[in-house]
Every structure is written in C-alpha cells, then in structure tokens.
C-alpha positions in Angstrom: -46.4 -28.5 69.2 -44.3 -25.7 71.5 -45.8 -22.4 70.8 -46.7 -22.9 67.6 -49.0 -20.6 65.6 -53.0 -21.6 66.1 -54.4 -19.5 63.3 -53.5 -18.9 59.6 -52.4 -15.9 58.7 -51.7 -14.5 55.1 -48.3 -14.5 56.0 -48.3 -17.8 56.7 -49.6 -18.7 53.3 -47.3 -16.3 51.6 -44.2 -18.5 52.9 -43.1 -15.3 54.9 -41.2 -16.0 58.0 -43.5 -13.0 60.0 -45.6 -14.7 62.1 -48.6 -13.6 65.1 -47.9 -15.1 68.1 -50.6 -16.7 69.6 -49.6 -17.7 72.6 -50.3 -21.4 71.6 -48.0 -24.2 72.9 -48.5 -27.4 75.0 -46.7 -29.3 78.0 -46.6 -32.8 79.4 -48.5 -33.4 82.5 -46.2 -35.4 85.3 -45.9 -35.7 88.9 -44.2 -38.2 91.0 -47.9 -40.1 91.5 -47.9 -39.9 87.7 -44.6 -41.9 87.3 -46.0 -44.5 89.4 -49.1 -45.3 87.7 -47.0 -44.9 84.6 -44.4 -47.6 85.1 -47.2 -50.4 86.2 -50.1 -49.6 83.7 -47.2 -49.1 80.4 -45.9 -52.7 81.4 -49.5 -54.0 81.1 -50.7 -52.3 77.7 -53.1 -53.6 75.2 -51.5 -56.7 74.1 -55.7 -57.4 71.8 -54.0 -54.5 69.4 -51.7 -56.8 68.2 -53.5 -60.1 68.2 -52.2 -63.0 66.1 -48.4 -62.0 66.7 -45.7 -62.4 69.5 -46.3 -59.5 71.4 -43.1 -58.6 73.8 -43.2 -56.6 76.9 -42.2 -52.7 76.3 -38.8 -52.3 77.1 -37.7 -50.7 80.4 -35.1 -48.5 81.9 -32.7 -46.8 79.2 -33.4 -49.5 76.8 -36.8 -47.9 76.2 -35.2 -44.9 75.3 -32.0 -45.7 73.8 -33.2 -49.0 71.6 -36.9 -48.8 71.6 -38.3 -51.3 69.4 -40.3 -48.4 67.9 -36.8 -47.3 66.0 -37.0 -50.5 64.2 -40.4 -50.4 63.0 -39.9 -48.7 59.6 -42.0 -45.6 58.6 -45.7 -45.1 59.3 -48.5 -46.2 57.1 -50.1 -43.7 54.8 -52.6 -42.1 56.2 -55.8 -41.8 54.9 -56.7 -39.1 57.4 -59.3 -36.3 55.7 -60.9 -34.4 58.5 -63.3 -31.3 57.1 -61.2 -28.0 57.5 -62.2 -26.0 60.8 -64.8 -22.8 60.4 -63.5 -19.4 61.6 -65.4 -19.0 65.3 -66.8 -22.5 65.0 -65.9 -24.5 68.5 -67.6 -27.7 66.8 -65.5 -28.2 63.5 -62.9 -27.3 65.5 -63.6 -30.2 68.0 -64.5 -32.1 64.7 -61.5 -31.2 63.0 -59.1 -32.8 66.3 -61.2 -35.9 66.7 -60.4 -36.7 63.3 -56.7 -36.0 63.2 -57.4 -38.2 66.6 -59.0 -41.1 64.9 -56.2 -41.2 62.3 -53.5 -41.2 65.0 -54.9 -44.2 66.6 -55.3 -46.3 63.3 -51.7 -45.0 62.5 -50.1 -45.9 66.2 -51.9 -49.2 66.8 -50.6 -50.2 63.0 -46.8 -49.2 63.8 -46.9 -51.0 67.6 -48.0 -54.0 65.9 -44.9 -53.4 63.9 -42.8 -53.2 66.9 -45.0 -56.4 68.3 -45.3 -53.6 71.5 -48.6 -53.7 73.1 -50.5 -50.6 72.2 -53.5 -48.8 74.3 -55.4 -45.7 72.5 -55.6 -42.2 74.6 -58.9 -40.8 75.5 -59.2 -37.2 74.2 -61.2 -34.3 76.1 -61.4 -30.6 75.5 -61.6 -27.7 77.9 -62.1 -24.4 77.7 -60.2 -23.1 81.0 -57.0 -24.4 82.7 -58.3 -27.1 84.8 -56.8 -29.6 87.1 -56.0 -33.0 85.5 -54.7 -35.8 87.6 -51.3 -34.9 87.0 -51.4 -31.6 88.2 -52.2 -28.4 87.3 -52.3 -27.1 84.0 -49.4 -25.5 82.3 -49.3 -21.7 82.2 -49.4 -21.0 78.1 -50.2 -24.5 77.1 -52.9 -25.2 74.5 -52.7 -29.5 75.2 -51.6 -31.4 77.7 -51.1 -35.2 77.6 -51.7 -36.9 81.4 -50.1 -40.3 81.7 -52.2 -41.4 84.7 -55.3 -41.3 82.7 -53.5 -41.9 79.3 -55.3 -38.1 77.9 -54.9 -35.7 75.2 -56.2 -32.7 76.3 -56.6 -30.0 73.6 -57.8 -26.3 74.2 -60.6 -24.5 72.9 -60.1 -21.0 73.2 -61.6 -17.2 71.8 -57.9 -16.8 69.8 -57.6 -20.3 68.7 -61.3 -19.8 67.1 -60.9 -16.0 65.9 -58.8 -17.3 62.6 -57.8 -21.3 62.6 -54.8 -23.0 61.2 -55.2 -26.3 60.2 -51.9 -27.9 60.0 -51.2 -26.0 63.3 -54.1 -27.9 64.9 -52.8 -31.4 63.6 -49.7 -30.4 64.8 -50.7 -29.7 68.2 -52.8 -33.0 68.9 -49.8 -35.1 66.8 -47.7 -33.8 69.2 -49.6 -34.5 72.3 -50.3 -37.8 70.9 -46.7 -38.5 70.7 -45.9 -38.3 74.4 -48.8 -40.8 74.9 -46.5 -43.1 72.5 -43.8 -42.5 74.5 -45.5 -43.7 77.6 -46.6 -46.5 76.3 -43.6 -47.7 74.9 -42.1 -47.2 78.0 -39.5 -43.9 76.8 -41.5 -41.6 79.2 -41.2 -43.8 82.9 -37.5 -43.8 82.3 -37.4 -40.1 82.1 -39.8 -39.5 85.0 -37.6 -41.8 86.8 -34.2 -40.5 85.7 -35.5 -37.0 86.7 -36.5 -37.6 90.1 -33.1 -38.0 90.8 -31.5 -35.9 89.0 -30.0 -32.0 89.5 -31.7 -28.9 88.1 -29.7 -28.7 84.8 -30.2 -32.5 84.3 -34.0 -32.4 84.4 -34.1 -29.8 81.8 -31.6 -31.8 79.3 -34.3 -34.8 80.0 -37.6 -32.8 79.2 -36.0 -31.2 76.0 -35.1 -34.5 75.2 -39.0 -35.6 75.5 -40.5 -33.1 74.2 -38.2 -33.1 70.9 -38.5 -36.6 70.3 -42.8 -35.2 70.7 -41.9 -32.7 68.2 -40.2 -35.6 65.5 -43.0 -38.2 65.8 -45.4 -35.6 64.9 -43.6 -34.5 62.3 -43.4 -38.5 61.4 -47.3 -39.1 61.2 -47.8 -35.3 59.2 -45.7 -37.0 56.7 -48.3 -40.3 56.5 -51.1 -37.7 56.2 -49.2 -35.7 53.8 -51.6 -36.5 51.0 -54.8 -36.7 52.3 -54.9 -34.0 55.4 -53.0 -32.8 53.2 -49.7 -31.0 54.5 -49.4 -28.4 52.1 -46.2 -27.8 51.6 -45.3 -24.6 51.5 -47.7 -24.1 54.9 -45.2 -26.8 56.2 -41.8 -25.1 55.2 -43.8 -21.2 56.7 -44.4 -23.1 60.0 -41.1 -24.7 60.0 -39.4 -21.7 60.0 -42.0 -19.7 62.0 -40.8 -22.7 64.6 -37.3 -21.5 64.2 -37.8 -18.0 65.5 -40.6 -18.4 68.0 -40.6 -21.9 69.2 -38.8 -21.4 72.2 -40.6 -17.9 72.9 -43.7 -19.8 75.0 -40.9 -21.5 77.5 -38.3 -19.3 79.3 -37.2 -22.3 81.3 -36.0 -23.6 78.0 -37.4 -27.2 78.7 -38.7 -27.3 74.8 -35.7 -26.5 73.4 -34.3 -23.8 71.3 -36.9 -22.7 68.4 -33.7 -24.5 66.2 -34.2 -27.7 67.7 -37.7 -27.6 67.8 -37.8 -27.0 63.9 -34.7 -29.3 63.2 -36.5 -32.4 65.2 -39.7 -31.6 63.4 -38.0 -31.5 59.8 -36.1 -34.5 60.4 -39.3 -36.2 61.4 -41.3 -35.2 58.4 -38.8 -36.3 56.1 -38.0 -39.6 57.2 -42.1 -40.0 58.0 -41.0 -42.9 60.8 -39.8 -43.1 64.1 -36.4 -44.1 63.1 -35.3 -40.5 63.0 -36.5 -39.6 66.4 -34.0 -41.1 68.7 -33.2 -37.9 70.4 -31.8 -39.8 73.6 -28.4 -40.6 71.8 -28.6 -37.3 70.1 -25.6 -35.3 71.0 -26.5 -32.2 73.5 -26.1 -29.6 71.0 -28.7 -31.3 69.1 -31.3 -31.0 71.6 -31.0 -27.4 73.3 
C-alpha cells in the first residue's frame, strides 16, 4: 500500500485515527525497456493455469483498461489464507508471514483468471534489506515493495522499523498491493499505461500513475476481503487503517502520483466491500475520483 503504517500501534487497535508514520510505502518499477518486455511476455502468459477452458488472449490497448475481462469475473474466492502472525524483531516470521499472504494471492489470482478465461503466470517474490537495483531501475526513495514487470517480482523490504513493532494487516496490505500491479500486467492494464505515458505531458503521466496505483490500492482491498475470515481482517484494525490512509496516505509521495490519502482510502474501501475486481475500474473513474 502507499505509506501505510508497518507496525501496530495501540492506537491503531484503539480505532484512534493518530497514527506513527513509518515511512512505509511502495512504488511500481518501470522504464521504457520495461514496457517492452511487458507488452510481448503479458501477450504470452500461462495459458496451463487455465487448462480445460477457452483461454482468450489478454486484451490490449485501452480495452485492457477500460473493459478488462477481469471486471466481469465476479468477486474472489474465499480465502483460506492463515499465515502465523509475525514476532516483534523476528526477520523470519516476517518473511514467513509474506510468503504466505504470497501463496494465498496466487491460489486466489490464478482462480479469478481462470474466471476471466485470461492466461495467468504467478510473480516470483524476493526480499532485500537495502535499496537495490532491479531490472527496472532503481529503487524508489521511501518505498517498502516494488513490483518489476520485466522479471514479473514482488519485492518486499525487510527493514530495523518494519521489525521494531509489526502490523499484520499492514504487511498483507503491502504485498496485496504489490501483487496487484503484477495482475495488472498480466492482464494487459499496465502496457497500456506504460504506453500511453511515454507520450504523454507532465500532468498526464501523473493522472495515469494515480490511476494505477489506485486501481493497486482496490484489488488489494478486493483479496483482504477473501481473507477476511481466516487472515483474519479484523475489523476494527481495517476501519483504524482506513482512516489512518485518509490523513497520511499521500504524505510518502509529494509528486502526488498515489493520489490524495482520500482516494487512496476511498479505492481501498470500495475494494473491500465489494471483495472483486468489479469495483476497481478506476480508468473510467471520473478525475476527481482519482487525485
């Protein structure tokens, strides 16, 4: 997610709305190299995932966006995601912890894409410890994961603050957000942007991004809601981070290609309450909806 809050605090518990900023947030990983491997490796896919059906091509161009297939596929499956709740200072449950939420994503995606009858290809997922170099680029000043389309990788941090005091739901949030984009690419919504914002002007670009990264924000939102039960989402952690989202979301990028803490918090609401992708169609959203 965009800046949100990577450690549970009392507050947080409470159902306050004062929150520690923690500096968390994450980014999407393009260049112009990127875009290419992205439009010719998304038109392959995985078309074994959905083996014994009519698999069609993804979409391309602002069809992708606009009328992905994805929209059509009703809401996600109920997860029966459980990973064992991270230990204060412990790097390996919090590893753990991801590669679980991980797992579940992949069993949840590769369900929905057969759904869609979309070809469907799992991410790899790595962690780092430092801001490293990924073959899209450097990484993202303030970021805590990264998704790379030219390797198809989540990357998630591991860092002293994220450790100090961990937040679940936060940490779900984070990788189900990073996960997202790697939907997006492989249903073919992310090329179109790349290539729509190659050519486009200054103000243009960052309409496009907070477009992306919203839609990001509201399929995360979507799978938290399959999980709900068995993560479990507690709800009143949900509604705390929610509005935490509201006052700080936007705090982690001045550029305001995330969007307004508003949208961020209105896209991830509307995603966990509809739990499917149907409500994530920010590309036909009106501009007021996504700034």
């Amino acid at each position: 997610m965009n800046y949100l809050p990577m450690r549970k605090l009392p507050s947080l518990l409470a159902v306050t709305t004062v929150f520690t900023l923690m500096g968390a947030g994450t980014a999407l990983a393009a260049t112009p190299a990127a875009d290419t491997t992205v439009r010719s490796s998304a038109a392959a896919g995985t078309a074994g995932s959905a083996a014994g059906n009519t698999v069609l091509a993804p979409p391309r161009g602002r069809a992708a966006a606009v009328a992905n297939p994805l929209y059509r596929s009703g809401t996600l499956p109920v997860s029966s995601c459980a990973p064992t709740a991270t230990r204060k200072g412990s790097a390996a449950s919090f590893r753990l912890y991801a590669q679980k939420v991980h797992a579940c994503l992949n069993t949840s995606w590769t369900a929905q894409f057969k759904k869609a009858r979309i070809p469907f290809s799992r991410p790899n997922l790595r962690f780092v410890t430092s801001r490293i170099t990924t073959p899209c680029g450097k990484w993202t000043k303030g970021a805590t994961g990264v998704y790379c389309g030219t390797n198809r990788t989540v990357y998630i941090a591991i860092t002293k603050s994220n450790l100090r005091d961990p937040f679940d739901l936060g940490l779900a949030q984070l990788v189900a957000h990073e996960y997202a984009h790697h939907v997006q690419y492989v249903a073919g919504i992310l090329p179109y942007y790349w290539e729509q914002a190659a050519r486009s002007r200054a103000s243009v670009k960052l309409l496009l991004s907070r477009r992306s990264e919203l839609q990001a924000d509201c399929l995360a939102g979507a799978f938290l809601r399959s999980a709900q039960n068995r993560l479990p989402v507690d709800q009143d952690e949900w509604d705390g981070m929610i509005r935490w989202t509201q006052k700080n979301g936007h705090k982690g990028w001045p550029t305001n290609d995330h969007g307004k803490g508003t949208s961020q918090a209105y896209w991830m609401q509307r995603g966990f309450n509809a739990g499917s992708p149907s409500a994530c169609n920010t590309w036909t959203a009106p501009s007021s909806r996504v700034s």
